[in-house]
Every structure is written in C-alpha cells, then in structure tokens.
C-alpha positions as CSV (number, residue, x, y, z in Angstrom):
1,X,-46.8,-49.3,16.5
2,X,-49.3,-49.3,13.8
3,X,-48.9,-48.4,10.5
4,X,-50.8,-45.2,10.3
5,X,-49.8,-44.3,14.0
6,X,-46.7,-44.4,13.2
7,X,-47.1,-42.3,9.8
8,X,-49.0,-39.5,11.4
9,X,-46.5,-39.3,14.2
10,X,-43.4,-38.9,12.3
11,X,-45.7,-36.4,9.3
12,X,-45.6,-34.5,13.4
13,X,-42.2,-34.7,14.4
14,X,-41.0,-33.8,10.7
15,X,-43.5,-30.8,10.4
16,X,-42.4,-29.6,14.1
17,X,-38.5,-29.7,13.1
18,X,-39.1,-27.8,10.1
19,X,-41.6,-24.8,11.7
20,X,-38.2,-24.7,14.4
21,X,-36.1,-25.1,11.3
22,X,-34.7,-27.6,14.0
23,X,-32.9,-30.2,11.1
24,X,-33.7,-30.5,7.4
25,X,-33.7,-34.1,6.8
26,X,-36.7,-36.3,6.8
27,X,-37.4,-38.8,10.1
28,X,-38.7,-42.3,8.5
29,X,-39.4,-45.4,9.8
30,X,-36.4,-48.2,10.1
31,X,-38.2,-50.1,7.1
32,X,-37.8,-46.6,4.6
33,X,-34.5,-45.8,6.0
34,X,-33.3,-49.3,4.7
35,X,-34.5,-49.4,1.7
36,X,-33.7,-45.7,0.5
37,X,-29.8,-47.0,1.7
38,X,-30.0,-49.8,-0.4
39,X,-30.8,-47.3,-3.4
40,X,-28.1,-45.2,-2.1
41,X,-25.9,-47.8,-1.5
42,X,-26.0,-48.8,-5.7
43,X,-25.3,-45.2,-6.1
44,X,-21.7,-45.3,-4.0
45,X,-21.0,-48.9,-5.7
46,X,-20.9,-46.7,-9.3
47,X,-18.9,-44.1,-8.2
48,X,-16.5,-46.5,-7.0
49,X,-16.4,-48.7,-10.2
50,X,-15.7,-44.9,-11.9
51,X,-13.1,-44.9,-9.6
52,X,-11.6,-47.9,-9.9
53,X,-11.8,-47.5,-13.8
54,X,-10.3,-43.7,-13.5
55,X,-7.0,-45.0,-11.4
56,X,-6.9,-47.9,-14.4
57,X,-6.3,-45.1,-16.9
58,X,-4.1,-43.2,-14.4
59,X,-1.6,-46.3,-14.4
60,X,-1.3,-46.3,-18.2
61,X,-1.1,-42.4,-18.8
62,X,1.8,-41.1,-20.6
63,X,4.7,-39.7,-18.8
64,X,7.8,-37.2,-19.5
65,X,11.1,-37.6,-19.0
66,X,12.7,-34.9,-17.0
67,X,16.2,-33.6,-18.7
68,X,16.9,-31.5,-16.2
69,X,18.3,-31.6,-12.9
70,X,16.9,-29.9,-10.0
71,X,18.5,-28.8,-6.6
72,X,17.3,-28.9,-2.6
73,X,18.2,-28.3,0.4
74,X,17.8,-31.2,3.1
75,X,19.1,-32.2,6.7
76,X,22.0,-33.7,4.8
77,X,22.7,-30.7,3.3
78,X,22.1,-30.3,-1.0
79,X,20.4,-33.1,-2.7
80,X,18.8,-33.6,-6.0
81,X,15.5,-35.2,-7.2
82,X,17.3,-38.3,-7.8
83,X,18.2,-38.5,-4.2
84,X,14.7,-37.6,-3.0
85,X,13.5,-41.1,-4.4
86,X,15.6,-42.7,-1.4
87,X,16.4,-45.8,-3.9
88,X,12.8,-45.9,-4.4
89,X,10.9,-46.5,-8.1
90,X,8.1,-43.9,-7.1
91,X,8.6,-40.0,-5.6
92,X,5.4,-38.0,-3.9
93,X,5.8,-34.7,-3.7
94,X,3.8,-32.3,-1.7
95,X,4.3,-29.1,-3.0
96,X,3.5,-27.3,0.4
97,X,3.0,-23.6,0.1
98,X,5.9,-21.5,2.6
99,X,7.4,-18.5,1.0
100,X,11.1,-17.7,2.0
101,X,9.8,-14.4,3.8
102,X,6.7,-16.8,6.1
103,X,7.0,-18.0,9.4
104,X,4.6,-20.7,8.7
105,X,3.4,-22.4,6.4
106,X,-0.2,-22.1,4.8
107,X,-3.2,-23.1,7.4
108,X,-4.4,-25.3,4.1
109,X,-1.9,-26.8,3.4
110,X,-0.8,-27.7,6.4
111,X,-4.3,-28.9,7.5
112,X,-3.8,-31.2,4.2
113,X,-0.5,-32.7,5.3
114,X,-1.7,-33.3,9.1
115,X,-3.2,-36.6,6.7
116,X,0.1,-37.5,5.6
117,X,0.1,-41.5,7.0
118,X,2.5,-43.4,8.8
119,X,5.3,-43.3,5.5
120,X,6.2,-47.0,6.6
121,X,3.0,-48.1,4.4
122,X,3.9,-45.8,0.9
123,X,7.8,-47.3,1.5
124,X,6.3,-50.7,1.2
125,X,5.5,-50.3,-2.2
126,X,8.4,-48.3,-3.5
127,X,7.3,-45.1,-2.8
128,X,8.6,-42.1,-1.2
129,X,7.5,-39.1,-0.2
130,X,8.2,-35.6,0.6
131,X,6.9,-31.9,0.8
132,X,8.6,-29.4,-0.9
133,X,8.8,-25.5,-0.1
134,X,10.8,-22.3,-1.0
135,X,11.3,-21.3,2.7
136,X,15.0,-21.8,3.8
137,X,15.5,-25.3,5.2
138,X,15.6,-23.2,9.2
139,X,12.4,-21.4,9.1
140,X,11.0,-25.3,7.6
141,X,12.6,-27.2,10.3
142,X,11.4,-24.5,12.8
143,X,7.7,-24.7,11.5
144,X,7.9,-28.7,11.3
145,X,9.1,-29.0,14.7
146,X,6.2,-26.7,16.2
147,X,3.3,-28.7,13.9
148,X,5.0,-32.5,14.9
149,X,5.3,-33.6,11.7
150,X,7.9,-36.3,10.9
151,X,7.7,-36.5,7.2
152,X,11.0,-35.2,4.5
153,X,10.4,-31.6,4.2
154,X,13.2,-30.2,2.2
155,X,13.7,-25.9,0.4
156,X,13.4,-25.4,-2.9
157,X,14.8,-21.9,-2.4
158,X,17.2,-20.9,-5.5
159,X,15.6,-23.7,-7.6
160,X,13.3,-23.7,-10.7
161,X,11.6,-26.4,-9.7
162,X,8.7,-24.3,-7.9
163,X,8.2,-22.3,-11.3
164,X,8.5,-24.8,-13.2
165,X,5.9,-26.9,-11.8
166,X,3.4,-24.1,-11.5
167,X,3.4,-23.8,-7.4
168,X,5.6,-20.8,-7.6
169,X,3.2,-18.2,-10.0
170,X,6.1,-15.3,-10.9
171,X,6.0,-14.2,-14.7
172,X,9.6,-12.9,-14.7
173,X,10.4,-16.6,-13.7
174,X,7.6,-18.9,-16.0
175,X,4.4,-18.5,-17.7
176,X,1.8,-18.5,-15.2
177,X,-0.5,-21.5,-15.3
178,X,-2.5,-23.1,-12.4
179,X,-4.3,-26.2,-12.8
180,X,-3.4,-26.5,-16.0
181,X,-5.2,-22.8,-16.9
182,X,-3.2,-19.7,-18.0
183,X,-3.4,-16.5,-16.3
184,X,-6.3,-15.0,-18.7
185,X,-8.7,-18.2,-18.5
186,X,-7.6,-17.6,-14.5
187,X,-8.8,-14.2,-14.5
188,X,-11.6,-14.8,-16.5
189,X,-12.7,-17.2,-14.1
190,X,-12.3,-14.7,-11.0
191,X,-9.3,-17.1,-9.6
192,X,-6.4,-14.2,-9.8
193,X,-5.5,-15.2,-6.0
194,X,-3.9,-18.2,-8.5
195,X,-2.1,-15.9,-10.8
196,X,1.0,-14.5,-8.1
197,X,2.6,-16.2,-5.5
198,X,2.9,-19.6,-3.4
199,X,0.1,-21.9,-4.8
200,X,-0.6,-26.0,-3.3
201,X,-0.1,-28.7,-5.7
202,X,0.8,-32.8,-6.0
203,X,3.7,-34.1,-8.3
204,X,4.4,-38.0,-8.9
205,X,7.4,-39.0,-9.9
206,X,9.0,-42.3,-11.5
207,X,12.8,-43.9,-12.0
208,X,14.5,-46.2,-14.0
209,X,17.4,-46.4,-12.5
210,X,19.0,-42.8,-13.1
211,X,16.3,-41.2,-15.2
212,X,13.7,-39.7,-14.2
213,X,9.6,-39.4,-15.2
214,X,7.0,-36.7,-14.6
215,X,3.9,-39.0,-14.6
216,X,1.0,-37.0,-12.7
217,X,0.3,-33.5,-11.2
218,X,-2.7,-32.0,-9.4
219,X,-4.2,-29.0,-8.0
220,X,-6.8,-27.3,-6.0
221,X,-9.6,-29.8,-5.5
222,X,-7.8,-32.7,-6.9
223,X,-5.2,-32.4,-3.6
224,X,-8.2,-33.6,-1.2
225,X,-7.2,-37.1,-2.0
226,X,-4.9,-36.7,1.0
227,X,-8.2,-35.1,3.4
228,X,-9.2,-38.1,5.6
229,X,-11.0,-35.7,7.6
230,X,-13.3,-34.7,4.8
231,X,-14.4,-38.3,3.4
232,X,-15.4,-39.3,7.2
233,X,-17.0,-35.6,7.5
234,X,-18.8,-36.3,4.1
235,X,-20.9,-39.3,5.7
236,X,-21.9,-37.4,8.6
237,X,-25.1,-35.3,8.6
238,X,-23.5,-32.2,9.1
239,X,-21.0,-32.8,6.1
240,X,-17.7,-30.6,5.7
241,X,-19.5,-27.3,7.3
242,X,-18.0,-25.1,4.8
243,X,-19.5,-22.8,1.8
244,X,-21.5,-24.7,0.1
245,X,-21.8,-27.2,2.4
246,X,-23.1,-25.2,5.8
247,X,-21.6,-22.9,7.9
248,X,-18.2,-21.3,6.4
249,X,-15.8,-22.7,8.8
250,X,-11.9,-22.2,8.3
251,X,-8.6,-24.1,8.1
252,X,-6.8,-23.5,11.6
253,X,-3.5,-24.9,12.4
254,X,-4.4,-28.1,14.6
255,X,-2.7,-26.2,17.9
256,X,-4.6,-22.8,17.5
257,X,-8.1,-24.5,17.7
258,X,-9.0,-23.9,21.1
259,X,-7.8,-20.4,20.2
260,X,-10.6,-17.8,19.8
C-alpha cells in the first residue's frame, strides 16, 4: 500500500476508534510499531540492569541475629523456627493473613500464594518455604485443603512472632508499624486499615548451623514479587484492570470466580 494511502487510512481508523472511544492506543504501520519497540525495548533493558544491581545490594545487606526463640504449630505437632528451615541455609516466610476467629484466609493473600511454585525448585538451592498464620493449625488445614495448596502452612497462634514482625498490628502486644511506618505517619497517610489487625508481609531468613538471621522483610507492594499473574497482565493491553490501571476489578478466591 502506498505511503500516504496507508497514512490517511490508519489517521481514519485511529480518529474512528477514538469518536467510539472504541481503544485508546494508536494503530501504526508494522515499520513504526518496530521501531517505537526497539526504543521501548532499551527502556526494559535499564530497568532490568536496576534490577539486577538492586538484588546485588540485597545479597550484601546487613542482617540480625535472632536471640529469641519462637513457637508453631505444624502437622507434626510444635516446631520452632529452627525446624522450619527443614536443614535448609535459607527460610521464606509468607506471612499469610488468617485470624484465629476466620474461616478463610484473606482473598489477597491467598490470590498471592496461588503463585507459590512447584517448592522442588526453591529446595534446590537451600531454600525453604512456608506461610505462616495465627488461625489454629484445623481451620488452616481446613482452608488449605478447600484452596489445593500443597505448600507448609503452619499457626502462629500463642506466638509473638506475628507482633513481632509487624503482621499482627495489636498495641497491647507491640508498637504498631507497617512497612516500616509507625501508626501516626500511617494515619497521616490515610492507611489506618494498616494500624489494627492481620496485615500481609514477606520475611527471609538465614542459618548457620543453629543460629538464626533476619536478613529481609517486605510489605504491601513489595509482596508482588510473588504475582505471576500481574507481570504477564502488565504486557497485555488491557494491563492489571484495577484502580489506576482500568476497571476496579477484585481479588476472588480462584473457586468463587464463576460466582456472581
């Protein structure tokens, strides 16, 4: 098609789509769309040297050693931290939110750990994992047999180790603090829903033999590491189809979504 044929008709098609309000993005010719990938494709190859550099750092941050000892309930019956590590140098843990009074467990965080992957990969290379909750170990194992999940899931109920990690938000139990914010700077920022209550979060763990390191935690946004769903949903044109994004959509458990 010639040149200016071909310019007029797609000036047409993009004028028509946005009278309809039809799509937003710009049709171009093959020889445009190439070249404005190429531009964005220098753009994703600095973001992932920043990344690459960022998980640099993250290997030599500074760690703290852990003095004291924590307790859980698993299949097996009471286990500590140490034991959570299965023999392993490195410990994940999900800090999934399930009250001792709840059924089930949060639709967010249990939309984050439908990503967990097969744990055969993470053992590999020394590293366990496991999500941690305050429900009692039956109304877990209830809730984890209804969602399919095979991952270690063991209670945290009667522990600190919730309040003491800032996934448990109880001021007759800690200091409140969320992402590494106290409750005012919380406030301030209109994010009370963080200041009481079960909260998600993401704790790494190392050993030397029998002691043990606290060598990383995130929160809130920093937790979509795990969301496969959202880096494929990211490429698409659509993109996540939440606030901000498009169309609020929510988190659903993945057997109510052909509920209405």
């Amino acid at each position: 098609m010639p040149g200016k044929v071909q310019s007029a008709l797609l000036s047409l098609i993009n004028t028509w789509l946005a009278l309809t309000g039809l799509r937003s993005r710009q049709v171009v010719s093959r020889d445009e769309w190439v070249a404005q990938r190429k531009d964005l494709l220098a753009k994703e190859k600095e973001v992932l040297r920043a990344s690459d550099a960022f998980h640099a750092q993250m290997r030599d941050f500074p760690m703290v050693s852990l003095d004291k000892s924590y307790t859980f309930e698993g299949l097996s019956g009471k286990v500590s931290l140490l034991d959570l590590f299965d023999g392993r140098k490195q410990l994940i843990v999900y800090h999934l939110m399930m009250a001792p009074d709840w059924e089930e467990a949060c639709s967010s965080c249990s939309f984050v750990v439908d990503h967990i992957p097969d744990l055969s990969h993470l053992r590999y290379r020394n590293t366990s994992f496991v999500a941690v909750s305050r429900a009692p170990l039956a109304k877990i194992e209830a809730f984890k047999k209804r969602m399919g999940w095979t991952f270690p899931w063991v209670s945290s109920f009667g522990s600190d180790f919730n309040y003491e990690f800032h996934v448990t938000q109880d001021e007759d139990a800690a200091l409140v603090e969320y992402n590494y914010k106290d409750k005012a700077t919380l406030e301030k920022e209109g994010k009370s829903y963080s200041t009481k209550g079960e909260q998600p979060g993401l704790s790494i763990f190392y050993r030397e033999d029998g002691d043990i390191f606290h060598t990383y935690s995130c929160y809130a946004r920093g937790l979509e590491v795990l969301l496969g769903t959202y880096k494929l949903l990211d490429l698409t044109p659509l993109g996540r189809q939440e606030e901000g994004t498009g169309p609020k959509m929510s988190w659903r458990y993945h057997d109510k979504y052909d509920e209405e």
